[in-house]
DOKOLKE-841469 format. One record per residue: residue in one letter; x, y, z of N, C-alpha, C in turn. Coordinates in Angstrom, 1 decimal. Layout:
N
NODE code    n.X    n.Y    n.Z   ca.X   ca.Y   ca.Z    c.X    c.Y    c.Z
NODE    A      X      Y      Z      X      Y      Z      X      Y      Z
...
//
This chain:
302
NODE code    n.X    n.Y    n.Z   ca.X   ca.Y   ca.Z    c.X    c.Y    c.Z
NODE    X  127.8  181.5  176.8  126.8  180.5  176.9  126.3  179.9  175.6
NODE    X  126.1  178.9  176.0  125.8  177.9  174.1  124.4  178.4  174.3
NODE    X  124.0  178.3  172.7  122.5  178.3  172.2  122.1  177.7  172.7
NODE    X  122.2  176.0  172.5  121.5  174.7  172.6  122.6  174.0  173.1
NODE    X  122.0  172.9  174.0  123.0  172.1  174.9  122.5  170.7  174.2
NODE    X  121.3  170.4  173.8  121.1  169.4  173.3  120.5  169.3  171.9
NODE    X  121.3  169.0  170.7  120.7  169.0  169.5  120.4  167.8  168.6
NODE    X  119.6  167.6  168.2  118.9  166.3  166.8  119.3  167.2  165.7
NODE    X  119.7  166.1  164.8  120.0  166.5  163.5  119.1  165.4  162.7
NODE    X  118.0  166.0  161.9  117.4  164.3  161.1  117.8  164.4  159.6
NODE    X  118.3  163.6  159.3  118.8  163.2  157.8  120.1  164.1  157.6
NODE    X  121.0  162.8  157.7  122.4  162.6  157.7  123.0  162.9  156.2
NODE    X  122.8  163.7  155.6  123.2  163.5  154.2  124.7  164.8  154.6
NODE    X  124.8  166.1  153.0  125.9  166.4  153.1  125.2  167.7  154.2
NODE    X  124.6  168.3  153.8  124.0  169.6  155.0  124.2  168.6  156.5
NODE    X  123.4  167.7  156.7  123.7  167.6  158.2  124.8  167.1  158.8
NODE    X  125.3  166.0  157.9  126.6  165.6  158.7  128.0  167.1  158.8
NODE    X  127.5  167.8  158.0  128.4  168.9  158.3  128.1  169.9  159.4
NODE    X  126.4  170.0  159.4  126.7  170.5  160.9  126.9  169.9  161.8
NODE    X  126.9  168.6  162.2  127.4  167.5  163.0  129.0  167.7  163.2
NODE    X  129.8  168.0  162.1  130.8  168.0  162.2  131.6  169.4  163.0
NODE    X  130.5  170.4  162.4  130.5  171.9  162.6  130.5  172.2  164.0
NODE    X  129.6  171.6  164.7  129.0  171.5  165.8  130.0  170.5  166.9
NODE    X  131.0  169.3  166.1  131.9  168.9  167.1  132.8  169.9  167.1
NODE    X  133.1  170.9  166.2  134.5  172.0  166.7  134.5  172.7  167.2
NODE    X  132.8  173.6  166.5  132.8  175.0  167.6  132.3  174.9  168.9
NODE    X  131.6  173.9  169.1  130.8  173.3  170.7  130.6  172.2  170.6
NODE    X  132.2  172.0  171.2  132.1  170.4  171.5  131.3  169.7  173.0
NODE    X  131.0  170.6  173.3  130.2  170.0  174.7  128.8  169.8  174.2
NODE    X  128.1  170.0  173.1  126.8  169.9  172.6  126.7  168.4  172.8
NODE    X  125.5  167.9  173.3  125.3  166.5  173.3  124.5  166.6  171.5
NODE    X  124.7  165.8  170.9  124.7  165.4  169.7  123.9  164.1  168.9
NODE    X  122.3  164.1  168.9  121.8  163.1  168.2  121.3  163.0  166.4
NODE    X  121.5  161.8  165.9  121.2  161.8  164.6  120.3  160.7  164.3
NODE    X  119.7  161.1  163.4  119.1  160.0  162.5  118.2  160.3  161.2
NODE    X  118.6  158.6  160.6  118.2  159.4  158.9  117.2  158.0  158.6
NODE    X  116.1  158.6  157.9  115.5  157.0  157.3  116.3  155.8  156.6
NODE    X  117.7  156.2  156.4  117.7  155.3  155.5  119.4  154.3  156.9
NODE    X  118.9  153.0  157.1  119.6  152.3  158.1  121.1  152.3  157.6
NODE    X  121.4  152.1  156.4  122.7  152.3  156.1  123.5  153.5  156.1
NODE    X  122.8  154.4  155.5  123.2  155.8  156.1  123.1  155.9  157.8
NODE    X  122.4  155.5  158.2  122.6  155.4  160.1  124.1  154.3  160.2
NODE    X  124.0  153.6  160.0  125.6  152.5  159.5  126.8  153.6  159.7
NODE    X  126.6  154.6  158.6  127.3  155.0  158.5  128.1  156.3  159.3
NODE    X  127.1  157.2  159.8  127.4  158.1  160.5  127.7  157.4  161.6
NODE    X  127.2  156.1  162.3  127.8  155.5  163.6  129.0  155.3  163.0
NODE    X  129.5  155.3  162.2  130.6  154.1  161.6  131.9  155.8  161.8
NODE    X  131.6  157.0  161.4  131.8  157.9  161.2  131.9  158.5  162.8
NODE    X  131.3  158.2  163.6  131.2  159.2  165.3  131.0  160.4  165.0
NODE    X  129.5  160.8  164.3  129.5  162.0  163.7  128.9  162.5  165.0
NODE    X  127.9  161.5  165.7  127.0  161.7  166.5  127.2  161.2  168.1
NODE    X  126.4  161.3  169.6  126.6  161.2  170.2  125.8  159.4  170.3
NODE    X  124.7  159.9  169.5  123.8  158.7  169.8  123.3  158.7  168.4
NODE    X  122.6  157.3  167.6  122.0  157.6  166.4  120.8  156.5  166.5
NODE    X  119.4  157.0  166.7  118.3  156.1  167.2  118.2  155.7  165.7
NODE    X  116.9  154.7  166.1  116.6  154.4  165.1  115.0  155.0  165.0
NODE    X  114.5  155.4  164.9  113.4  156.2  165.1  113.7  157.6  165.2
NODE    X  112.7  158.2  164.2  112.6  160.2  164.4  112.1  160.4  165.8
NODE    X  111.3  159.6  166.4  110.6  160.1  167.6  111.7  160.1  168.9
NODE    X  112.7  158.9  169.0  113.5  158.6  169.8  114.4  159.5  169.5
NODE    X  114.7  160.1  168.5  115.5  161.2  168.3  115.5  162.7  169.2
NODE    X  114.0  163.2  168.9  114.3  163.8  169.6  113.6  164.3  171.4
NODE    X  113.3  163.1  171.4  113.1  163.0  172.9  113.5  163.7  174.0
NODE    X  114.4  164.2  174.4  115.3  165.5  175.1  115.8  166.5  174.0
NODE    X  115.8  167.1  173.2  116.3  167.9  172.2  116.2  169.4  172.3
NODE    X  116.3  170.4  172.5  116.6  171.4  172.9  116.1  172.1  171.2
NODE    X  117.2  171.4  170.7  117.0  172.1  169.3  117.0  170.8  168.2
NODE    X  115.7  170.8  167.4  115.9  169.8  166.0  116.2  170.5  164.9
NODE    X  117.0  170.1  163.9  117.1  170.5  162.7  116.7  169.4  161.3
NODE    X  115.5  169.7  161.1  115.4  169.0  160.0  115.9  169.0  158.7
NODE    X  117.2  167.9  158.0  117.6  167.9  157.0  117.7  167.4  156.1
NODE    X  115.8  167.5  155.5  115.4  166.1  154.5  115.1  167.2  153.4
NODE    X  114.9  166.7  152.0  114.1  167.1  151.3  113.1  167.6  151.5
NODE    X  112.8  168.8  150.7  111.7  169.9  151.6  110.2  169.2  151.3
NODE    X  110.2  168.6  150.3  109.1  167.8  150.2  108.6  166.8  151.1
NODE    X  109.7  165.9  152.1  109.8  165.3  153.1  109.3  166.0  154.4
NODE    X  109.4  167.5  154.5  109.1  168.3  155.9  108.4  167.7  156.8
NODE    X  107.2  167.8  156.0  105.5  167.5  156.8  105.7  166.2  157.6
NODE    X  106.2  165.5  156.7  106.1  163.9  156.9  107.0  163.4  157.8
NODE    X  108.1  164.1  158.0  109.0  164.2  159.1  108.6  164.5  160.5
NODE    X  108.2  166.1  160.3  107.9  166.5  161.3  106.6  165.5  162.4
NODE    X  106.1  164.8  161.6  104.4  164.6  162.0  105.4  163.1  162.9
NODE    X  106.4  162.3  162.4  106.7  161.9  163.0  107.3  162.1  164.5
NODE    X  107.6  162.8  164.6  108.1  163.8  165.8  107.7  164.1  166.8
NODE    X  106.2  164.3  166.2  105.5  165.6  167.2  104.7  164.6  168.6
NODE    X  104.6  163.3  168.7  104.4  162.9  170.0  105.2  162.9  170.8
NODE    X  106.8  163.2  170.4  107.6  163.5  171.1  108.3  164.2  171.5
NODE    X  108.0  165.5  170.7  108.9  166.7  170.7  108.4  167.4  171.9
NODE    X  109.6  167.4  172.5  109.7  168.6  173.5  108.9  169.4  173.7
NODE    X  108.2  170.2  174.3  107.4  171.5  174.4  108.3  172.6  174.2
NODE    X  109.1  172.4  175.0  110.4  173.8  174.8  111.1  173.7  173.5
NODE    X  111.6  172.9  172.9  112.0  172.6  171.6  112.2  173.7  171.1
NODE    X  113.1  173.8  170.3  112.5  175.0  169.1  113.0  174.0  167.6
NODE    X  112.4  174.3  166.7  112.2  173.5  165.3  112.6  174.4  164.0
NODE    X  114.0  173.8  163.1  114.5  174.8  162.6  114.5  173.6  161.4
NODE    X  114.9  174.3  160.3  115.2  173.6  158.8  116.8  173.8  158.1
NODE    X  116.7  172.9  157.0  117.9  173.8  156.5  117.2  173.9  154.7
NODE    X  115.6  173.8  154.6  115.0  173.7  153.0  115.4  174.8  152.5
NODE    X  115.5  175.3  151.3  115.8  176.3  150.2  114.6  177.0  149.6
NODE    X  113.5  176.4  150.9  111.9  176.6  150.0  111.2  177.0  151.3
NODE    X  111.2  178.5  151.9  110.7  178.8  153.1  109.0  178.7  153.0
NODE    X  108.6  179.4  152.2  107.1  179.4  152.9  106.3  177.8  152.9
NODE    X  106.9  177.2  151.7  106.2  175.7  151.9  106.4  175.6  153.1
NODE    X  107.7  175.3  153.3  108.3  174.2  154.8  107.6  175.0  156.3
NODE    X  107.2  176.1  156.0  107.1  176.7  157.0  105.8  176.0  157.3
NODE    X  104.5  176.6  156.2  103.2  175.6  156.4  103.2  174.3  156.4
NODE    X  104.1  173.3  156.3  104.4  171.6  156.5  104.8  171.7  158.1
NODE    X  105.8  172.7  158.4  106.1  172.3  159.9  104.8  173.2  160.8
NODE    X  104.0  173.9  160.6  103.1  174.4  161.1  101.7  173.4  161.2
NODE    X  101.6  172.9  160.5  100.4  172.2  159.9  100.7  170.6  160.9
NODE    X  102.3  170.3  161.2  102.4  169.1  161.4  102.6  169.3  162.7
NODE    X  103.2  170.5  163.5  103.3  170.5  165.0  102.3  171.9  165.3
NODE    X  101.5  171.7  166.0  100.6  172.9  166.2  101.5  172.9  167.4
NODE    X  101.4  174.8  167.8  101.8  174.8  169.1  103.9  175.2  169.3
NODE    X  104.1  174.0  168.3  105.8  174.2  168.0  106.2  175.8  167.8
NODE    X  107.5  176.0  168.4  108.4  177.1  168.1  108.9  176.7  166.9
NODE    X  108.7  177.4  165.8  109.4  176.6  164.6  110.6  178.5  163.7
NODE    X  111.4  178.2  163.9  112.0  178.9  163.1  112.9  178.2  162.1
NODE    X  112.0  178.6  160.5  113.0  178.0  159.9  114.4  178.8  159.3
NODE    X  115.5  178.0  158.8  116.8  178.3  158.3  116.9  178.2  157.1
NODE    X  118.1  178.7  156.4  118.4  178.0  154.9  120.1  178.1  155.2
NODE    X  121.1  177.5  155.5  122.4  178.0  155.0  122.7  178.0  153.6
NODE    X  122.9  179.1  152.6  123.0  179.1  151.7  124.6  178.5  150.8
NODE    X  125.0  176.9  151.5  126.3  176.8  151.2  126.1  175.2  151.0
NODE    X  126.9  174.7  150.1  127.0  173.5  149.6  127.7  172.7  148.5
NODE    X  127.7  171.8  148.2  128.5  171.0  146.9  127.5  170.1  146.0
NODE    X  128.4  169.7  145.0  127.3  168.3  144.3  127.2  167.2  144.6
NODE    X  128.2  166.9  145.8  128.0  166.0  146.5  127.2  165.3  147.7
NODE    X  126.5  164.7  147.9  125.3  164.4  149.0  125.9  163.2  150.0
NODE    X  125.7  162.7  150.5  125.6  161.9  151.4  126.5  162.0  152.4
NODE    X  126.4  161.2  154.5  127.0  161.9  155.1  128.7  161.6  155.3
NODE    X  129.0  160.9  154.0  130.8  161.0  153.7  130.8  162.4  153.7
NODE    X  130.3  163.3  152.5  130.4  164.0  151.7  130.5  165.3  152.5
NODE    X  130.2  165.6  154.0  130.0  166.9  154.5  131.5  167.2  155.3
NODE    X  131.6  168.3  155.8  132.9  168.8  156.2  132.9  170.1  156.9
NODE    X  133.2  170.3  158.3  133.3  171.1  159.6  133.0  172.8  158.8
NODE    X  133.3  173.5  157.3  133.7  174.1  157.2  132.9  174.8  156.5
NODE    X  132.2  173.8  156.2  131.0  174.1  154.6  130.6  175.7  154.9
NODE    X  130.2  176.0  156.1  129.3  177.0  156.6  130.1  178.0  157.0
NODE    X  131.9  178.4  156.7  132.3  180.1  157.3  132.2  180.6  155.8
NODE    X  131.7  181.7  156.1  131.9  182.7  155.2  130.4  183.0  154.3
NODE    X  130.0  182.1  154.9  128.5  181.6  153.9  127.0  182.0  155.0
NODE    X  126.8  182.2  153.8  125.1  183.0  154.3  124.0  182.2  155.1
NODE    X  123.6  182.3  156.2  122.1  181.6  156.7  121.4  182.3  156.9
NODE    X  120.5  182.4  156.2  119.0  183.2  156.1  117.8  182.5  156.6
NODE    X  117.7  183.1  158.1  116.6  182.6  159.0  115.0  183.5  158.2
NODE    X  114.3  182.7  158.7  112.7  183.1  158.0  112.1  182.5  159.0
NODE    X  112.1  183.5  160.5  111.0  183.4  161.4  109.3  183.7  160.6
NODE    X  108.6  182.8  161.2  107.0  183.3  161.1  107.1  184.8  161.4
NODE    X  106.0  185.1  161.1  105.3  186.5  161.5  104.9  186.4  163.2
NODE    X  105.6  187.2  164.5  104.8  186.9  165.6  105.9  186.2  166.4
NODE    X  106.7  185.3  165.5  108.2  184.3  166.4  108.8  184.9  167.4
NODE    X  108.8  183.9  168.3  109.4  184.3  169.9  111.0  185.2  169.4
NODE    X  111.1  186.0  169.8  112.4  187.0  169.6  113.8  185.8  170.0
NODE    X  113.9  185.8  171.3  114.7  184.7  171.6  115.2  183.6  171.1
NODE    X  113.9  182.8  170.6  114.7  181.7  170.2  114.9  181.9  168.7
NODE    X  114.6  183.0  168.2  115.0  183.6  166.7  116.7  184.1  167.0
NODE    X  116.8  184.6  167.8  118.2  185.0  168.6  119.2  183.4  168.6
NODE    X  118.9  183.1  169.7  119.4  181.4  169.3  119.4  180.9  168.4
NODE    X  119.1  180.7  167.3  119.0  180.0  165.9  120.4  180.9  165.5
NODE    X  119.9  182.1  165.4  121.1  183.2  164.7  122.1  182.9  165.3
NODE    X  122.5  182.8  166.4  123.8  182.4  167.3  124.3  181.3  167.2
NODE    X  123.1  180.1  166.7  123.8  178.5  166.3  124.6  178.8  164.8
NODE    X  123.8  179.7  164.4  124.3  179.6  163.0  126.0  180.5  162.7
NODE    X  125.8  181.6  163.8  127.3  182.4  163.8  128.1  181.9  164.3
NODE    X  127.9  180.6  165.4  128.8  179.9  165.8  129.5  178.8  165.0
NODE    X  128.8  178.6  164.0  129.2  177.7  162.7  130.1  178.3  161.6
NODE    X  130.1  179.7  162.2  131.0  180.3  160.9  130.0  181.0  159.8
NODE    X  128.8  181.1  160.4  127.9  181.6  159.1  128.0  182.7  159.1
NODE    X  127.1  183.8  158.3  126.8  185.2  158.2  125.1  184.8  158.5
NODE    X  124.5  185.7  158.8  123.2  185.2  159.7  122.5  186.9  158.8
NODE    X  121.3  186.3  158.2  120.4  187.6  157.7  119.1  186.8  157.9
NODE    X  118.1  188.0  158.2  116.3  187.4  158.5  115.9  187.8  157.2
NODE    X  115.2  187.3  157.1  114.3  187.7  155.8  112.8  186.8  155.7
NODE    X  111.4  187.8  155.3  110.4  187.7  155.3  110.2  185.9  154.4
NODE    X  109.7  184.8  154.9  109.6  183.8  153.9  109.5  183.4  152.3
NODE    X  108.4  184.7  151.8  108.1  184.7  150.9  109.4  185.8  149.8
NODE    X  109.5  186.3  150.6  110.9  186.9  149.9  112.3  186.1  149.3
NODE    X  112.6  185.5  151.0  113.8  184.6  150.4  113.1  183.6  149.4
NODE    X  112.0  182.9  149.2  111.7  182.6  147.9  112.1  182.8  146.6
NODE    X  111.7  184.0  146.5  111.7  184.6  145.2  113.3  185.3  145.2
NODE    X  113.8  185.7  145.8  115.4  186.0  145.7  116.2  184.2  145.5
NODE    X  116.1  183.1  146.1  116.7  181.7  146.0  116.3  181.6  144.4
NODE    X  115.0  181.8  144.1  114.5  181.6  142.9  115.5  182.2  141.2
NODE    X  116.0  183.1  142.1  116.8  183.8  140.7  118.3  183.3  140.5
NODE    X  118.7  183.2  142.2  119.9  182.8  142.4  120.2  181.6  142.8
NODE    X  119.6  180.5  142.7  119.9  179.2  142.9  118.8  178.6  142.3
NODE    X  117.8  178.5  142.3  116.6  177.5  141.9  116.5  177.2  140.1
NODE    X  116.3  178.7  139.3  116.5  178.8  138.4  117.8  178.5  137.6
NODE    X  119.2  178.9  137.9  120.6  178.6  137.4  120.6  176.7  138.1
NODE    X  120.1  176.2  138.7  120.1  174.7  138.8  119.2  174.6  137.5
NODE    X  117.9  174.9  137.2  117.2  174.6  136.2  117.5  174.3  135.1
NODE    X  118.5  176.0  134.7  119.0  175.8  133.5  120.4  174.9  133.0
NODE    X  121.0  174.8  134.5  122.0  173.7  134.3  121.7  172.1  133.7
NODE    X  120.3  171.8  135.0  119.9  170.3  134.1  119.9  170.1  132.6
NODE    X  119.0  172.0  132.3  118.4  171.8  130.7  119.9  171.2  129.8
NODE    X  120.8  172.4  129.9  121.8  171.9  128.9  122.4  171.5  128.8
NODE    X  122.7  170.0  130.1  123.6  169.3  130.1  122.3  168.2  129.6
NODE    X  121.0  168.3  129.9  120.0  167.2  128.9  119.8  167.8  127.3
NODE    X  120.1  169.1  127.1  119.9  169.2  125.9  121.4  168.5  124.9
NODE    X  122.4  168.9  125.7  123.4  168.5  125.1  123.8  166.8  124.9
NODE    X  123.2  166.2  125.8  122.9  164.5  125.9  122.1  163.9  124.3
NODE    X  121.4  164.6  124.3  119.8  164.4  123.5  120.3  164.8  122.4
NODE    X  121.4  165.6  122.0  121.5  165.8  120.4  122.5  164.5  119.3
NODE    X  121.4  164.0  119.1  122.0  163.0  118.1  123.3  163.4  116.9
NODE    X  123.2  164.7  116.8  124.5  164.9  116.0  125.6  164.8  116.4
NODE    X  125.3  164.9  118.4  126.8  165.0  119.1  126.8  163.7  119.7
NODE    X  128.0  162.7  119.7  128.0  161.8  120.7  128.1  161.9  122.2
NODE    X  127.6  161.1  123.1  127.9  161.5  124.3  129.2  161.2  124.4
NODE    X  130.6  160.5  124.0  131.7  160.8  124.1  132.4  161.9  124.0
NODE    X  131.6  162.7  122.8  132.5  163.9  122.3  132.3  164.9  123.6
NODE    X  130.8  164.9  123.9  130.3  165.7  124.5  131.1  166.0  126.2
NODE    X  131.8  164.7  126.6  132.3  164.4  127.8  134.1  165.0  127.2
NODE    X  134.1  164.8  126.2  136.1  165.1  126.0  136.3  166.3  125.8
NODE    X  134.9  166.8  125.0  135.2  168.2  124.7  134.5  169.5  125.3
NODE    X  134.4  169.0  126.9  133.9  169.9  127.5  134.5  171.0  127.7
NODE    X  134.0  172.2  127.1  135.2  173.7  128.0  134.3  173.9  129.2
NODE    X  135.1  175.0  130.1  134.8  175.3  131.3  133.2  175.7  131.4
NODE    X  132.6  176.2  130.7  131.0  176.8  131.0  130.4  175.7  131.0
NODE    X  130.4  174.6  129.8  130.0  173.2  130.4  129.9  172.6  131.3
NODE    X  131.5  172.4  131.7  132.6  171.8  132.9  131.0  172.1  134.0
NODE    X  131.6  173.5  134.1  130.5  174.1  135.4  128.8  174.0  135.5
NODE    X  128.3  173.6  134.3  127.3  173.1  134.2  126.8  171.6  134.8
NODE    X  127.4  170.8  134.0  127.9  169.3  134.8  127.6  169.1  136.0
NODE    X  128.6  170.5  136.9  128.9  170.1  138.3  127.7  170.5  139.0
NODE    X  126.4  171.5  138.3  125.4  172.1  138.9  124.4  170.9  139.3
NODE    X  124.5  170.5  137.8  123.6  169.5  137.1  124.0  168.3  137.9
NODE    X  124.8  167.8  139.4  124.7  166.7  139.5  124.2  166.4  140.7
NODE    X  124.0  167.4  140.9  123.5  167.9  142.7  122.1  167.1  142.7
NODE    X  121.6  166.9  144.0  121.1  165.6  144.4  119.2  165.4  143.4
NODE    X  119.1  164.7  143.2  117.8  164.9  142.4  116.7  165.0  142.6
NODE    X  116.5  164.1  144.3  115.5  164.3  144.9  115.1  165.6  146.0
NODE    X  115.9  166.5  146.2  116.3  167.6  146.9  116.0  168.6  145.9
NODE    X  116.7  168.4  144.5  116.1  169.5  143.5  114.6  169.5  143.1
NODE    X  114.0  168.2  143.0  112.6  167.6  142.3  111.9  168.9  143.3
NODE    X  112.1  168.0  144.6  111.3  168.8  145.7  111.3  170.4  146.0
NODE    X  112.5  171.1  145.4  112.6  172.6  145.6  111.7  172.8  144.3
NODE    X  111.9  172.6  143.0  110.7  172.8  142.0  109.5  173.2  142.6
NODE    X  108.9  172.1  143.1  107.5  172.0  143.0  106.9  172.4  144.6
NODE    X  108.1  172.6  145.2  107.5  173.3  146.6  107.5  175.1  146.3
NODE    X  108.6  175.5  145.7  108.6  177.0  145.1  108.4  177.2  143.7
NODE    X  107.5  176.6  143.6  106.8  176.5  141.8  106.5  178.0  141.3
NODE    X  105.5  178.5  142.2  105.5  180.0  141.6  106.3  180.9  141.6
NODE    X  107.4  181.2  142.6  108.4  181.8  141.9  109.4  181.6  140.6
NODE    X  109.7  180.3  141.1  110.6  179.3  139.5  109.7  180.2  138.4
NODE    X  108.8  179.9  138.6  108.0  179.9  137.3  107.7  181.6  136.7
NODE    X  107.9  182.3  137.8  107.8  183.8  137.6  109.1  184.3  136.9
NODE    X  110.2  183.8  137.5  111.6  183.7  137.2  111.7  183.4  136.1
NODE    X  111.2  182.4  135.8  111.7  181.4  134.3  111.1  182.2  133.4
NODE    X  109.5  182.8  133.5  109.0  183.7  131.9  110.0  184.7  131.9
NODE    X  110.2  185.2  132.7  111.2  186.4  132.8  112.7  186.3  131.8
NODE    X  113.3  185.3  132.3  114.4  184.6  132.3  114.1  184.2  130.8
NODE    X  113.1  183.9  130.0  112.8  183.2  128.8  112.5  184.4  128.1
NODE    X  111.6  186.0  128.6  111.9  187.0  127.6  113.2  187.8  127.3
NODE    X  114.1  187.3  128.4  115.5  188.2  128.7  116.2  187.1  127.5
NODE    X  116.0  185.8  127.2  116.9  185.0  126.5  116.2  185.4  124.5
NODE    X  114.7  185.4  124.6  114.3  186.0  123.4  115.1  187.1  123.0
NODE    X  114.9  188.1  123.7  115.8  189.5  123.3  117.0  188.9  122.8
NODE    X  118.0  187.9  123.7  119.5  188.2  123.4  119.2  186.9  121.9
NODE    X  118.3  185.9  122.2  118.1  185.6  120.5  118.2  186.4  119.4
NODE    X  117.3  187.8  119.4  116.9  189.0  118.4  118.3  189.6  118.1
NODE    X  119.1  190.1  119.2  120.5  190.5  119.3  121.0  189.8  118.0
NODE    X  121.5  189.1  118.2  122.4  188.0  118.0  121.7  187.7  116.4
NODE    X  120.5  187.0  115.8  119.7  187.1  114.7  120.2  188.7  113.5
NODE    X  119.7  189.5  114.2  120.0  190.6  113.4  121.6  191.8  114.1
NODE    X  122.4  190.6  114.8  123.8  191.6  114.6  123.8  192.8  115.6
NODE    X  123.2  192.8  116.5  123.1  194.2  117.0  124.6  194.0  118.2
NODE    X  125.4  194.1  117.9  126.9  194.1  118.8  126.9  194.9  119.9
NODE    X  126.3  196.0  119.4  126.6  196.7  120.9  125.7  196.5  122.2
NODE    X  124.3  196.3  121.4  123.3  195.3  122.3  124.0  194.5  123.4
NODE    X  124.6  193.3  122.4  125.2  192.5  123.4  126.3  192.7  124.6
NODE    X  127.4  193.7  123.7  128.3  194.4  124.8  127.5  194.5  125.7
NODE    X  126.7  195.8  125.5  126.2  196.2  127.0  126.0  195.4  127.8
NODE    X  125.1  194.1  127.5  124.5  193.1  128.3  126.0  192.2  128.8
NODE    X  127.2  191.9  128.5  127.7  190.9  128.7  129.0  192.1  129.6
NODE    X  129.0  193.6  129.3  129.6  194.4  131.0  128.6  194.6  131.5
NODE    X  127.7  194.5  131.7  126.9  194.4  133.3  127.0  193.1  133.8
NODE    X  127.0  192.2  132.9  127.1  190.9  134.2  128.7  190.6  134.4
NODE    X  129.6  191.1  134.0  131.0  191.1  134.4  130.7  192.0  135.8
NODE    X  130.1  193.3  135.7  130.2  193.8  137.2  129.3  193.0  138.3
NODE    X  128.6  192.0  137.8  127.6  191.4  138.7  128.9  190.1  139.4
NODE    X  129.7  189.5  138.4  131.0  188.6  138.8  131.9  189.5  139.8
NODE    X  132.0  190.6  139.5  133.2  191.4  140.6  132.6  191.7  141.7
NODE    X  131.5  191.8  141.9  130.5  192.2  143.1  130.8  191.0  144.3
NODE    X  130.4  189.6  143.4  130.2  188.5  144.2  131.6  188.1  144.8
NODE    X  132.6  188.4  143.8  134.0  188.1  144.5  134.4  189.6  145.4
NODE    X  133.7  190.5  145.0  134.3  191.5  146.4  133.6  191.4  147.6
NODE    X  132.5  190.8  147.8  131.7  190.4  149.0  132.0  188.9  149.6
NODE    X  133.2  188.3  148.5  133.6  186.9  149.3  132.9  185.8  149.4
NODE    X  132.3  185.9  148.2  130.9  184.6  148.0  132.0  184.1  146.8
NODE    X  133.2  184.2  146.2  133.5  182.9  145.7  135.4  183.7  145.5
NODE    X  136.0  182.2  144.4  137.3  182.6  144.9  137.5  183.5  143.7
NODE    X  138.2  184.3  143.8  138.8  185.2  142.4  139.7  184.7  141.4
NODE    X  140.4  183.1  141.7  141.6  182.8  140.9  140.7  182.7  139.3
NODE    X  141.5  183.1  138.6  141.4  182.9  137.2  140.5  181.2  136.9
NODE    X  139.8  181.1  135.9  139.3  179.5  135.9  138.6  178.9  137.2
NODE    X  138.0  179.6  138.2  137.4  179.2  139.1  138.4  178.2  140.1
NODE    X  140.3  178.8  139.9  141.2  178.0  140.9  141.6  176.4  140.2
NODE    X  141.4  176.4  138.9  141.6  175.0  138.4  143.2  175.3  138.3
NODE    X  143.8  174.2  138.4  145.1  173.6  137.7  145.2  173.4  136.8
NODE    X  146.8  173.7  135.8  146.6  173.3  134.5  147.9  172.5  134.3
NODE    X  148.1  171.9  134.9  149.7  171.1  135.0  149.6  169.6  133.7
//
């Protein structure tokens, strides 16, 4: 038996149109609605048959909906949801896919009193945005970390986990405030530091920005690719999970002092030590199948 027989997807970018896509392979009988503020992007997912129907209105959206998934910028939640709520279902259940649980959780609580809201995060994606950009597949192998309230109906916490294993995910709960502060170390912060040194590297007048583009090696390369990911999706994870970033980042800023001090006065073995522990941190993530093992991250060198 399917989770949900009838699902809204709002905001068509690369997360939704992939579960749109996701959602026509593993259940194709799901009746299927979309819509995104921006009319061209609606253009286009019709243009694409991502969807069953694509209103033009959040409210006409999800007028019969079984299940909504909001997929806007987390800073967008509130403002989404409030749209919604004269027409959302009573039965409904209301899920996300933000990177920033406890904000979104108080924006969709604040904006539907009464709502079943469980939110999601699929921990899987590219630097790519918009809904060309998504693909059936984004989500096997890849982590969704549900962040039921405190009190959430069991069931439709159950349902959510089952939309998401039927997409190919791995499905973990975790308290709101938690997955915060864990996203924070392992994605919020390494985005941070990616903007910094592909702007620090822009900004130095000694280097041209030509050299800087020809003579990229690989740690750059892969900085670049962090660094191009969508701006207004990053703005919004900042400043919705500000205090952990920010707990992260002093941290992260006395761990980089030390390896300054290292390095200053020569201490070699200092650094060994530090640079085989994060080698076993790289073998860990490839034995658990969170990335590929080929040499160069699978590049070609023809």
């Amino acid at each position: 038996m399917l989770p949900f027989a009838r699902i809204t997807i709002i905001g068509i970018g690369l997360i939704g149109s992939s579960i749109a896509r996701a959602v026509r392979v593993e259940m194709p009988t799901v009746r299927l609605t979309g819509y995104d503020a921006d009319p061209e992007v609606r253009g286009i997912a019709d243009r694409l048959q991502l969807f069953d129907d694509v209103t033009d209105t959040a409210g006409a959206a999800v007028i019969d909906a079984d299940l909504v998934i909001l997929c806007v910028p987390v800073g967008a939640m509130g403002a989404v949801a409030a749209e919604i709520a004269a027409d959302l279902p009573a039965d409904a259940v209301v899920s996300d896919v933000g990177s920033c649980k406890e904000e979104v959780l108080r924006a969709l609580t604040e904006a539907l009193p009464g709502a079943t809201i469980i939110p999601a995060h699929p921990v899987a994606g590219t630097e790519r945005s918009g809904p060309e950009a998504g693909f059936a597949t984004l989500f096997h192998k890849r982590w969704c970390i549900i962040t039921p309230p405190e009190g959430a109906d069991a069931l439709a916490v159950e349902r959510v986990s089952e939309f998401w294993r039927r997409l190919g995910a791995e499905v973990e709960l975790m308290e709101p405030g938690h997955h915060d502060r864990v996203l924070a170390i392992t994605s919020h912060l390494p985005h941070l530091i990616a903007y910094t040194i592909v702007g620090t590297a822009s900004d130095m007048e000694e280097v041209t920005r030509s050299e800087v583009i020809k003579y990229s090696a690989g740690g750059f390369r892969d900085f670049t690719r962090i660094a191009a990911s969508d701006p207004t999706m990053w703005r919004d994870v900042f400043l919705s999970n500000r205090e952990a970033v920010l707990d992260m980042l002093q941290r992260f800023s006395e761990d980089l002092s030390a390896l300054q001090r290292a390095i200053r006065w020569g201490k070699g073995d200092e650094l060994f030590e530090l640079f085989t522990k994060t080698r076993a941190i790289r073998r860990g993530i490839i034995e658990q199948g969170q990335d590929d093992p080929a040499p160069d991250f699978g590049r070609t060198h023809d």
